[in-house]
C-alpha positions as CSV (number, residue, x, y, z in Angstrom):
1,X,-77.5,-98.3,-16.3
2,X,-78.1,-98.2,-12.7
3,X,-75.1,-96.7,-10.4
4,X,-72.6,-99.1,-8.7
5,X,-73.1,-97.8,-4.9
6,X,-76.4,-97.3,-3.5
7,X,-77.5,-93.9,-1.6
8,X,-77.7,-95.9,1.7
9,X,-74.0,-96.7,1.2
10,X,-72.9,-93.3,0.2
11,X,-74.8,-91.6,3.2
12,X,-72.7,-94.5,5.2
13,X,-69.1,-93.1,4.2
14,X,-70.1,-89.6,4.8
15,X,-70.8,-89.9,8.1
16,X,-68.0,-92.5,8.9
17,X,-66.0,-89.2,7.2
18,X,-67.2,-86.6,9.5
19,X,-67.0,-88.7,12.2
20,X,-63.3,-89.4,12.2
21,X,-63.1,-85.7,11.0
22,X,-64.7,-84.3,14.7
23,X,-62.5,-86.9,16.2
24,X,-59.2,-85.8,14.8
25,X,-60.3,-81.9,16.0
26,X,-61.5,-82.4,19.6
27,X,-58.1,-84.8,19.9
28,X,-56.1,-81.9,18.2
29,X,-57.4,-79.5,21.0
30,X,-57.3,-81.2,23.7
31,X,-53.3,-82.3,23.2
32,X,-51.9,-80.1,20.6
33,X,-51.8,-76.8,22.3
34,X,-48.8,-74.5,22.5
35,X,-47.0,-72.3,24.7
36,X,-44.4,-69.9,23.8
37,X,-42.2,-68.1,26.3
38,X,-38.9,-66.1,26.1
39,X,-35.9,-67.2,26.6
40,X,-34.7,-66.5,30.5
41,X,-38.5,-65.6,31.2
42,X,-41.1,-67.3,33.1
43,X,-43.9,-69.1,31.7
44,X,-46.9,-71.4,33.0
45,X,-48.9,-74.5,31.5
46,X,-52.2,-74.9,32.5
47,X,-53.6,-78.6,33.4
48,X,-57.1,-78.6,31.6
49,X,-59.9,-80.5,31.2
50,X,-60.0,-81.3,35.0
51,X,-63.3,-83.4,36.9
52,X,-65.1,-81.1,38.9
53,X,-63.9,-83.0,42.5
54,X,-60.4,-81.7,41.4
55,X,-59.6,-81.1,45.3
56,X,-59.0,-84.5,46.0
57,X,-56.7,-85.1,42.8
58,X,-53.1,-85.4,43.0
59,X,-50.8,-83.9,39.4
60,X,-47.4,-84.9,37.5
61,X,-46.3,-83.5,34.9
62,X,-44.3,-85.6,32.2
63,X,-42.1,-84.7,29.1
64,X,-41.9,-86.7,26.6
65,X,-43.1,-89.6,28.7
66,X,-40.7,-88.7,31.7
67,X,-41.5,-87.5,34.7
68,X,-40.1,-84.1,35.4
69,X,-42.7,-82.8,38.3
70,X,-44.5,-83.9,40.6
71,X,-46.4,-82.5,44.0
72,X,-43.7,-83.5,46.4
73,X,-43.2,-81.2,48.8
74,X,-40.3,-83.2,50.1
75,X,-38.4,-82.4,47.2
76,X,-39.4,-79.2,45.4
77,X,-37.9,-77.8,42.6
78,X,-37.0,-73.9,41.4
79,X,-37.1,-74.5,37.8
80,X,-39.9,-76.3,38.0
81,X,-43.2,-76.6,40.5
82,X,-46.7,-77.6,40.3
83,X,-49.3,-75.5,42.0
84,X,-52.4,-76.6,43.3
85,X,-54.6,-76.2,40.6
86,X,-52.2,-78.4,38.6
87,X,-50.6,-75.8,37.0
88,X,-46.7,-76.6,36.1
89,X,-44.9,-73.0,36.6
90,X,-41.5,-72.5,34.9
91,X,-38.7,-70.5,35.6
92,X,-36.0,-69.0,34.3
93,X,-37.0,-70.7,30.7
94,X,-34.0,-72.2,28.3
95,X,-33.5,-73.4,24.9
96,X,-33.2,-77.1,26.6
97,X,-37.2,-76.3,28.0
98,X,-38.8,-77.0,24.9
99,X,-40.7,-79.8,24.5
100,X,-44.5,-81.5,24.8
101,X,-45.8,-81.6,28.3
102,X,-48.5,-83.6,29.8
103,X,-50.4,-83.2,32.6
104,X,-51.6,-86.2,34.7
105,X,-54.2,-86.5,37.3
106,X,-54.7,-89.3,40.4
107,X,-57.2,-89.7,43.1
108,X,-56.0,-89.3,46.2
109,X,-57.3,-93.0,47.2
110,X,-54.1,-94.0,44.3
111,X,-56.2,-95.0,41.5
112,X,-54.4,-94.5,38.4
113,X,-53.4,-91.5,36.4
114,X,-55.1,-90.1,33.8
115,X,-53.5,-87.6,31.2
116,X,-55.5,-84.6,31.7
117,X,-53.9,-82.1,28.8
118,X,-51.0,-82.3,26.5
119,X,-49.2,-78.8,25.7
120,X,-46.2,-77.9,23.3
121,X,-43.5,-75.4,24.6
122,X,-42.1,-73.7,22.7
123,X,-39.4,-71.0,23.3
124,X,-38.3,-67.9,21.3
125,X,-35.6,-65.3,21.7
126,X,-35.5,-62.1,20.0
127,X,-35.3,-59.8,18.5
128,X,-32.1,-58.6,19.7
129,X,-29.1,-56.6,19.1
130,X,-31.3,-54.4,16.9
131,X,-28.7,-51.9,14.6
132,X,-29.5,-49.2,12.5
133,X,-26.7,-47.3,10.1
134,X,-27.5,-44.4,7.9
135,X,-24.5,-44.1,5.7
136,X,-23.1,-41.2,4.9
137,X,-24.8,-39.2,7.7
138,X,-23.4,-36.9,10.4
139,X,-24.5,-36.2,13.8
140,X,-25.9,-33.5,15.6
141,X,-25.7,-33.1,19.0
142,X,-29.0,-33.6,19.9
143,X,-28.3,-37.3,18.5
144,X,-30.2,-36.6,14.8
145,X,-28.8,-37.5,11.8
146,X,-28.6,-35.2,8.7
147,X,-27.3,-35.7,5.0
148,X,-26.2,-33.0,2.1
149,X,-29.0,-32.5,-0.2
150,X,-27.8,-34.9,-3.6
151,X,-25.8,-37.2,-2.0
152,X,-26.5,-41.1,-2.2
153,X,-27.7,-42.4,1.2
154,X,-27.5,-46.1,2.0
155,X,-29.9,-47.7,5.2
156,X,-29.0,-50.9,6.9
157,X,-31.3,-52.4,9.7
158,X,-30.0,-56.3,11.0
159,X,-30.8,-58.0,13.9
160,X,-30.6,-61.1,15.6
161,X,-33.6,-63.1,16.7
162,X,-34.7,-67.5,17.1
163,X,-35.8,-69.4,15.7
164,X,-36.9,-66.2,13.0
165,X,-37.5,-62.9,12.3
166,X,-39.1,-60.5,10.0
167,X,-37.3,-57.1,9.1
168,X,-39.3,-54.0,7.7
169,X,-38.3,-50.3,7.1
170,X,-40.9,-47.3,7.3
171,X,-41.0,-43.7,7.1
172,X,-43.7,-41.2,8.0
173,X,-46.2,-44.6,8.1
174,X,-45.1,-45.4,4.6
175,X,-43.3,-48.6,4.0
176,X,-39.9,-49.1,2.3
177,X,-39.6,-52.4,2.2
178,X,-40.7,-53.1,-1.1
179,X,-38.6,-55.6,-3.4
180,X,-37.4,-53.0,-6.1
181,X,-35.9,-50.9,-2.7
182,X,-35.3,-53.3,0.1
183,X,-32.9,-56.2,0.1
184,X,-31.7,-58.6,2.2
185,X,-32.0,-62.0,4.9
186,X,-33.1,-63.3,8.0
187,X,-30.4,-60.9,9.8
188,X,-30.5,-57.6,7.9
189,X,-32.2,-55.4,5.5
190,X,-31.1,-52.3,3.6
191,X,-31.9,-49.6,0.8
192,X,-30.8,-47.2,-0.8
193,X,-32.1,-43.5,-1.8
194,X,-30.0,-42.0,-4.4
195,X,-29.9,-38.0,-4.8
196,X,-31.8,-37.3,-1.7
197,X,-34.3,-34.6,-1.5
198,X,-35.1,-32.3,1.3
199,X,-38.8,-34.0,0.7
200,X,-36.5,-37.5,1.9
201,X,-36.0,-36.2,5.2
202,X,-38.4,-37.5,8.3
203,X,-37.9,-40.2,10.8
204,X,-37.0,-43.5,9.0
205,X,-37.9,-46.7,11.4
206,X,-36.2,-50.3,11.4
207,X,-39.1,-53.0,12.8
208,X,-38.1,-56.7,13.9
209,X,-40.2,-59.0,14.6
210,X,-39.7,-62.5,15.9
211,X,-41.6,-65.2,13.9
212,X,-42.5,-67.5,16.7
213,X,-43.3,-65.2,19.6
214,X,-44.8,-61.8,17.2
215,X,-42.0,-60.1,20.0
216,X,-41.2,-56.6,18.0
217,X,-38.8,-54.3,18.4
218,X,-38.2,-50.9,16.6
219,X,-35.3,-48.6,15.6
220,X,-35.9,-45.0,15.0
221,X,-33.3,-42.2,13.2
222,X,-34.8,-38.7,12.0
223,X,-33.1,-38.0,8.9
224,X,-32.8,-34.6,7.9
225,X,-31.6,-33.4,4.4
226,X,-29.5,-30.2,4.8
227,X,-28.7,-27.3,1.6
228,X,-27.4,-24.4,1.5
229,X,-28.9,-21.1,-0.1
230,X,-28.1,-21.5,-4.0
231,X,-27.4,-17.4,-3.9
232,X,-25.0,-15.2,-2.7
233,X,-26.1,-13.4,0.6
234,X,-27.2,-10.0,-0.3
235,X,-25.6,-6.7,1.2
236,X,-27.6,-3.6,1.7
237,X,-27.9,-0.8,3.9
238,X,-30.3,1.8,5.1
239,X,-29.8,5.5,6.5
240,X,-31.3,5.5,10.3
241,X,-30.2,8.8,11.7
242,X,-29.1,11.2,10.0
243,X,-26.8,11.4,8.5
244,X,-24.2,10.1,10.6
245,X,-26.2,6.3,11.6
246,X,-26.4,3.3,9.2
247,X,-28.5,0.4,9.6
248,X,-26.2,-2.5,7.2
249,X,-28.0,-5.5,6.6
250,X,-27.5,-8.9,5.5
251,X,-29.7,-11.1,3.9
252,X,-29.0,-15.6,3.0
253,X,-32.2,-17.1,2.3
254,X,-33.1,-20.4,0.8
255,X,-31.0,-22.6,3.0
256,X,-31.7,-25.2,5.7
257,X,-31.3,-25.2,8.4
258,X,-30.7,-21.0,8.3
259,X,-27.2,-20.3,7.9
260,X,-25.1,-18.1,10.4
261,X,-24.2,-14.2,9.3
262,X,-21.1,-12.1,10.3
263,X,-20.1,-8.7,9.6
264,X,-16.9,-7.7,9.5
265,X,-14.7,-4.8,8.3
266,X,-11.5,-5.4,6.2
267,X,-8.7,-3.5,6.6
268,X,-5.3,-4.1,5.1
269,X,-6.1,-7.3,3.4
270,X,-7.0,-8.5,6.6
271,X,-10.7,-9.7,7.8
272,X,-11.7,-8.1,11.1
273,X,-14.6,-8.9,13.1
274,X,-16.7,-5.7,14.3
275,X,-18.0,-8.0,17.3
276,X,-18.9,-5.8,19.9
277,X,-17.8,-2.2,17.9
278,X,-20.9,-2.4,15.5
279,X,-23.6,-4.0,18.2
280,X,-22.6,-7.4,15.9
281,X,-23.4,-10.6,17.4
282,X,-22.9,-14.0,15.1
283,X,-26.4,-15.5,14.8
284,X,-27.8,-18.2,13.2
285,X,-30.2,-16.1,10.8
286,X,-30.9,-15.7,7.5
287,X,-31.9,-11.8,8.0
288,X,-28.9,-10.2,10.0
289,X,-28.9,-6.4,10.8
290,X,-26.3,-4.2,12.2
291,X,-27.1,-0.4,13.6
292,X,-23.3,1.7,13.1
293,X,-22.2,5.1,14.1
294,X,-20.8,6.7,11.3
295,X,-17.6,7.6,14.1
296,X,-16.1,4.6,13.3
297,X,-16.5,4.8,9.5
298,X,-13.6,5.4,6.9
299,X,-13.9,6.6,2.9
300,X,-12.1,3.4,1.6
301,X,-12.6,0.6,3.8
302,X,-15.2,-2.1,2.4
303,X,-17.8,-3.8,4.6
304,X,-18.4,-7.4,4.5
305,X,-21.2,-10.0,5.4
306,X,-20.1,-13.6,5.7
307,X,-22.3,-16.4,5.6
308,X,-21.4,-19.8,7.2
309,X,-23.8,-23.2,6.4
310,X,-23.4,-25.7,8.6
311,X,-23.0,-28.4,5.1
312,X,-19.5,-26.3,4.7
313,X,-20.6,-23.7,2.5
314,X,-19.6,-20.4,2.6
315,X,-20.4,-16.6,0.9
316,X,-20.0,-13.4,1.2
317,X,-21.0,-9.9,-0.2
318,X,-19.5,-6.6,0.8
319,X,-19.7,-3.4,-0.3
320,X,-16.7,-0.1,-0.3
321,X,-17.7,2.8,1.9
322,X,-17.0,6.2,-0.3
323,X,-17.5,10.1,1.0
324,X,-19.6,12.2,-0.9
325,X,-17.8,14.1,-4.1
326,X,-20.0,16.6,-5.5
327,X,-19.6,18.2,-8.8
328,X,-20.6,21.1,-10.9
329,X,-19.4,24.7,-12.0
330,X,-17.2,26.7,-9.6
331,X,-18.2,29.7,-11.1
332,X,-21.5,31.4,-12.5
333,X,-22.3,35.0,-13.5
334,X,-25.9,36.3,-13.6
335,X,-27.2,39.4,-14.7
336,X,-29.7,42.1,-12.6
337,X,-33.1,41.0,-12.9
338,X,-32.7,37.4,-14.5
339,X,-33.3,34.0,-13.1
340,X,-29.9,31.6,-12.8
341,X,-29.7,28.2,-11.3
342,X,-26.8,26.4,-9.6
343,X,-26.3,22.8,-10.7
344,X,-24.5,20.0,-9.1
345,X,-23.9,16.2,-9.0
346,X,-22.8,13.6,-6.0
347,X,-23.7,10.3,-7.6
348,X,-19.7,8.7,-5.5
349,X,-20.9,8.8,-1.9
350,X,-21.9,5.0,-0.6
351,X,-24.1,4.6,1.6
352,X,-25.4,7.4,-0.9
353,X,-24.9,11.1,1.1
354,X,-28.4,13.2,1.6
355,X,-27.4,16.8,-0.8
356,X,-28.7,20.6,0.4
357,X,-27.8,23.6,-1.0
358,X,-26.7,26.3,1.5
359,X,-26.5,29.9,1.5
360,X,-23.2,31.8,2.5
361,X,-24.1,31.6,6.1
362,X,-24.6,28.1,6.0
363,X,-28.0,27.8,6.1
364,X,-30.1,25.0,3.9
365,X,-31.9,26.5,1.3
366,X,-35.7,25.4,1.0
367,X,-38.1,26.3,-1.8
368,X,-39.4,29.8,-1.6
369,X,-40.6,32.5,-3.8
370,X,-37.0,33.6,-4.2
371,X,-35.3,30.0,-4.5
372,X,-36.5,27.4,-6.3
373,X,-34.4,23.9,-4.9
374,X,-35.3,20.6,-7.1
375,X,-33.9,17.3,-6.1
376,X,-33.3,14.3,-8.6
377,X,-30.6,12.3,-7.5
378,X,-28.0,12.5,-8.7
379,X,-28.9,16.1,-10.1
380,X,-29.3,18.7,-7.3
381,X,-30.4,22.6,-8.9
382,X,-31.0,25.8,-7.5
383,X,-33.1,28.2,-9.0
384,X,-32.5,31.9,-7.6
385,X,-35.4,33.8,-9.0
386,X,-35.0,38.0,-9.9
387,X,-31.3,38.0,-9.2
388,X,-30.2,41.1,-7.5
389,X,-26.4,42.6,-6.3
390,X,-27.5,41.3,-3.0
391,X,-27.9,37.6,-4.0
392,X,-24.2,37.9,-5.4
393,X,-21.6,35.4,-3.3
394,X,-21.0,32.0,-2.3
395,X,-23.6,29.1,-2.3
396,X,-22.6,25.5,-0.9
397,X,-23.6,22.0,-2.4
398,X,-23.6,20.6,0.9
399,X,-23.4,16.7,0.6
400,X,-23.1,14.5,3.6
401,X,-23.1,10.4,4.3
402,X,-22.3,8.4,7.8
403,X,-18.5,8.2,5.9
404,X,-18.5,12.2,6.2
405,X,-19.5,15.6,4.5
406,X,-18.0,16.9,1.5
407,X,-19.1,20.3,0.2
408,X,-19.0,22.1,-3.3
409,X,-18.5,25.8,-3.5
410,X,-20.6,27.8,-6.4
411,X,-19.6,31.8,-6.6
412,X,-22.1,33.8,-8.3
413,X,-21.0,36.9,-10.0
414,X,-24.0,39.9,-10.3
415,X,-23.7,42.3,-13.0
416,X,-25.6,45.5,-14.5
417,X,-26.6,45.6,-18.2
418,X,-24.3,49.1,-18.1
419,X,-21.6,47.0,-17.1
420,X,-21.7,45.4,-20.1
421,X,-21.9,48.1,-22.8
422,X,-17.8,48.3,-22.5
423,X,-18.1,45.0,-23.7
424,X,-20.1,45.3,-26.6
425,X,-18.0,48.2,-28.0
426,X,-14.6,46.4,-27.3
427,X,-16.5,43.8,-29.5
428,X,-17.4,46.1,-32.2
429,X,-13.8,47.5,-32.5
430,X,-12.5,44.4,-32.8
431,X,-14.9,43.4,-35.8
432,X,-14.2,47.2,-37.2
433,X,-10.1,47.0,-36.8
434,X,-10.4,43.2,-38.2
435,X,-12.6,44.3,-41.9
436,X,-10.3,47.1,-42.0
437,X,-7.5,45.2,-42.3
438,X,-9.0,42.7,-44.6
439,X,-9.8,45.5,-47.3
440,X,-6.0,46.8,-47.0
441,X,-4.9,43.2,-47.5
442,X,-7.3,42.9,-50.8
443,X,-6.5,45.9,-52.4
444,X,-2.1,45.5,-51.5
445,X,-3.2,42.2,-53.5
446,X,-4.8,43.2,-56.4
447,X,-2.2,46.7,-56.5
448,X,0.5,44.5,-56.5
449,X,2.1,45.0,-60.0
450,X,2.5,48.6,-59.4
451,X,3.6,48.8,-56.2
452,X,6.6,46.2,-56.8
453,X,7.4,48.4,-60.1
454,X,7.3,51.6,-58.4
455,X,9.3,50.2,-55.8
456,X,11.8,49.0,-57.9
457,X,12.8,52.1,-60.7
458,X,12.6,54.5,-57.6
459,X,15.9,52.9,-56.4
460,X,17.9,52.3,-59.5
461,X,21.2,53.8,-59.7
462,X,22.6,57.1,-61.9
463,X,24.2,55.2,-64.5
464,X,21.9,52.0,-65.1
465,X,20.2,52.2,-68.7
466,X,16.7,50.7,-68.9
467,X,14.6,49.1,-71.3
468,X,11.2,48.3,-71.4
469,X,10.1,46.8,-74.6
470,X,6.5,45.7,-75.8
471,X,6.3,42.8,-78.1
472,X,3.6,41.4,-79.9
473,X,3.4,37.3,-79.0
474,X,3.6,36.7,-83.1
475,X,6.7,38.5,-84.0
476,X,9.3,36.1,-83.8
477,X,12.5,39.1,-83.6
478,X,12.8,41.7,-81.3
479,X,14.2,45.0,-82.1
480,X,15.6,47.3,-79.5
481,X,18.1,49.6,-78.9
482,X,19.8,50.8,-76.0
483,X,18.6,54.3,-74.5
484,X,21.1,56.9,-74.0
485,X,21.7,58.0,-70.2
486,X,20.5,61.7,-69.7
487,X,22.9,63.6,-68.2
488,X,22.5,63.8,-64.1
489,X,20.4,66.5,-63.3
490,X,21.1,69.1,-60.5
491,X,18.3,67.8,-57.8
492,X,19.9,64.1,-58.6
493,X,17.8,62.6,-60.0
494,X,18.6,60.2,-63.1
495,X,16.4,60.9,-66.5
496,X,15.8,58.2,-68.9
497,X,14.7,58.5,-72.5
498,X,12.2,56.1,-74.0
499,X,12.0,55.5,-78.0
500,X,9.2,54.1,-79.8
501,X,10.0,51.9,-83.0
502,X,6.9,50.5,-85.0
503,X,7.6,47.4,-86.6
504,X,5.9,46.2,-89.5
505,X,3.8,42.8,-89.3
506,X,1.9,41.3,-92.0
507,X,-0.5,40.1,-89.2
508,X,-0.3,43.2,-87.1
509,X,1.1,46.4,-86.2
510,X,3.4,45.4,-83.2
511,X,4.2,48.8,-81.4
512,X,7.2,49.2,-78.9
513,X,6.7,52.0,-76.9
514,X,9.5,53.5,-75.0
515,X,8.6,55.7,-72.5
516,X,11.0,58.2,-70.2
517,X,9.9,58.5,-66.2
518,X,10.7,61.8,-65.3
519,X,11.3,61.8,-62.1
520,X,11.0,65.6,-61.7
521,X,8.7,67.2,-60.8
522,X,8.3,69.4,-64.2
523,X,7.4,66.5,-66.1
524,X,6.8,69.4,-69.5
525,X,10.6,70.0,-69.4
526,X,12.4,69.0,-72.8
527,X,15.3,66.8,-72.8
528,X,18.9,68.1,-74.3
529,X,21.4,66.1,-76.4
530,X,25.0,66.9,-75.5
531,X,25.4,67.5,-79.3
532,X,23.8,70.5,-79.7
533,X,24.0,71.0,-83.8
534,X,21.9,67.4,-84.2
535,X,18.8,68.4,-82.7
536,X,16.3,64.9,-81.8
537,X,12.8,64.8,-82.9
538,X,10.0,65.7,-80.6
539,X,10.1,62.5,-77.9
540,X,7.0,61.1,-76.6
541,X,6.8,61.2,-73.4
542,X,5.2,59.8,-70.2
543,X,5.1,60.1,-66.6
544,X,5.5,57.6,-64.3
């Protein structure tokens, strides 16, 4: 099956093809060129493809077919004029300017014209009225921008520009234009950054460019992201002189920009400025120090440092000035030939108070042989080594801060080991009168039965009877009989006659012994009954 065109044929078309082809390109360079010019600018289109005797040519330039220059110098025209070359110059260039233009050429000898070159104007305007808003943002006075760290920033860029424009954003050379950030149209553009981050900040850049003419025009606004320190300014001080010069000082970091520091003094609920009192000047610092003479120092009054962001923030710290207070015993005896030491403690004073023990005199007592001084704040000790009579009086612990001095006074008593013998026998005595009494008070105790008897029949009146009967605990009667009275004897003194009675028991033989106390002397005398013909048996008798 052979093919139904032959190569000769095919080779034909191709070359008809590429033919036309080179046609339609030289025809589309020679008339399709374009010019572009600004509006109310000045532009020129160039006559081309001129013969070399091009001296002795006359030009016109037509629009659209019309005529609209020509080299007449009898009429010439602003807007538009031909120069020699064939050029056509325009001025002033409008909206109503655009248009194809073509240039024609004639001998001088009037042959006829010839188009020469055929050029498109086109004109642009733009970009103008190029705006930028940063939203919410404040304003320095050097004309930047800044923003509170967190906050949600919005960025707006529009323009206005013909026939189009493009509209980009940028920051640091990185573009933020990108669909998922960037919205908008042919007149604006905008984003959004929410929670901004000091690492936002930089200069943020709105371009516009004009389709037609590639005419750009850019925007700039430095952004800066502002925070204040997280913290609390820090207050602290620092002995320069002393003891009577102070060095307070305030510290804010971690903000930006830095923040600005103040000291001031409050008194009476009220906030006080130092200013020019302490060498205090307000300065945009994080590290503010202030040198003060203790002079104008008072136990009581508190010290603060303010610290003032520009993002409306605002801390403070302060401290309470206090005098020194030492503390210890008043009082502290020592005896000949020992070693004592003297203690006190000042832990109150703020700025804290430098301590020295001092000697009556008032001279500061340094380590020697004799003293031994040791220092650990807030415990302060003086050793006095070998005491002797000499070293008896009063010693000072001598503490002193810019607020003031405060002193503590510390008598040491010196006494003998003969001084102290009276003492040792006032406290034997005392142990010796005190077991003295203890053994009387024991045996009163166990005595006491006697005693309370004795006391008792040593009072008892002439004509009482007594009886004293012993009974076993079985027997269930008691038999008893009443004692006759004695007569009164001459020295007064009553007699009293005891009978004993056994009593039978089938258990036991119960006794009841009667007994007489005699309270004469002559306890062998023998006792008379008033009836003298009934004699009584031999009595039993016992002394009391």
């Amino acid at each position: 099956m052979g093919y139904p065109y032959s190569p000769e044929m095919i080779t034909s078309v191709i070359f008809l093809h590429l033919l036309l082809l080179s046609h339609h390109t030289v025809s589309e360079e020679q008339v399709q060129r374009y010019v572009t010019g600004e509006k109310g600018g000045n532009t020129t289109l160039q006559c081309l493809d001129q013969p070399v005797n091009a001296s002795s040519l006359l030009y016109r330039w037509k629009k659209y077919g019309a005529v609209v220059a020509t080299q007449n110098p009898l009429k010439p025209s602003e807007h538009l004029s031909i120069s020699n070359n064939g050029s056509l110059w325009i001025t002033d260039l409008q909206f109503i300017d655009e248009g194809r233009y073509e240039c024609e050429s004639q001998t001088k000898d009037g042959s006829s014209w010839q188009t020469l070159s055929n050029t498109q104007l086109r004109v642009a305007e733009g970009p103008t009225s190029v705006s930028l808003a940063i939203q919410p943002a404040a304003l320095l006075p050097n004309g930047t921008l800044y923003v509170k760290k967190g906050a949600d920033v919005h960025f707006n860029c529009s323009s206005e520009s013909v026939p189009s424009q493009n509209l980009a954003w940028t920051v640091k050379d990185l573009a933020l234009d990108s669909d998922d950030r960037a919205t908008g149209n042919k007149s604006f553009l905008e984003f959004s950054i929410n929670n901004i981050q000091p690492s936002d900040q930089g200069t943020y850049t709105c371009t516009s460019q004009n389709a037609l003419s590639k005419t750009t025009v850019n925007k700039s606004q430095e952004l800066l992201v502002y925070y204040a320190p997280e913290r609390h300014p820090e207050c602290s001080w620092k002995i320069v002189n002393e003891p009577l010069d102070v060095l307070f000082i305030c510290s804010w970091y971690g903000g930006y920009p830095v923040p600005t520091l103040d000291w001031h003094e409050v008194l009476e609920e009220h906030v006080i400025a130092k200013g020019p009192t302490v060498n205090s000047t307000s300065k945009e610092t994080e590290h503010l120090e202030v040198h003060v003479n203790g002079f104008i120092l008072h136990s009581g009054e508190e010290v603060k440092c303010i610290g003032h962001h520009v993002t409306g923030v605002e801390n403070s710290c302060s401290f309470k000035l206090k005098s020194p207070y030492p503390l210890g015993d008043p009082m502290v005896t020592a005896l000949v030939g020992s070693s004592i030491t003297l203690s006190c403690t000042e832990s109150e004073s703020l700025p804290p108070a430098k301590t020295v023990w001092m000697q009556k005199d008032k001279k500061i007592i340094n380590t020697t042989s004799k003293y031994i001084v040791s220092d650990h704040n807030p415990n302060y000790k003086l050793t006095i080594v070998n005491v002797t009579k000499e070293d008896e009086g009063v010693y000072y612990c001598y503490s002193i801060n810019p607020v003031g001095p405060k002193e503590l006074e510390v008598y040491l008593t010196v006494k003998t080991s003969a001084g102290n013998e009276g003492a040792v026998v006032g406290v034997f005595v005392s142990v010796l009168i005190m077991m003295i009494g203890v053994i009387i008070g024991v045996t009163i105790y166990t005595k006491r039965d006697r005693i309370c008897i004795g006391l008792g029949f040593s009072h008892l009146e002439d004509d009482r009877g007594d009886i004293l009967s012993l009974v076993d605990s079985d027997e269930e009667e008691i038999f008893h009989e009443t004692v006759p009275q004695l007569p009164p004897q001459t020295n007064g003194h009553a007699t009293t006659l005891v009978e004993i009675h056994r009593i039978p028991s089938s258990k036991s033989a119960a006794s009841q012994m009667a007994f007489r106390c005699d309270h004469e002397d002559n306890a062998d005398s023998t006792v008379q009954n008033n009836d003298q013909t009934h004699p009584e048996p031999p009595q039993q008798t016992a002394h009391c």
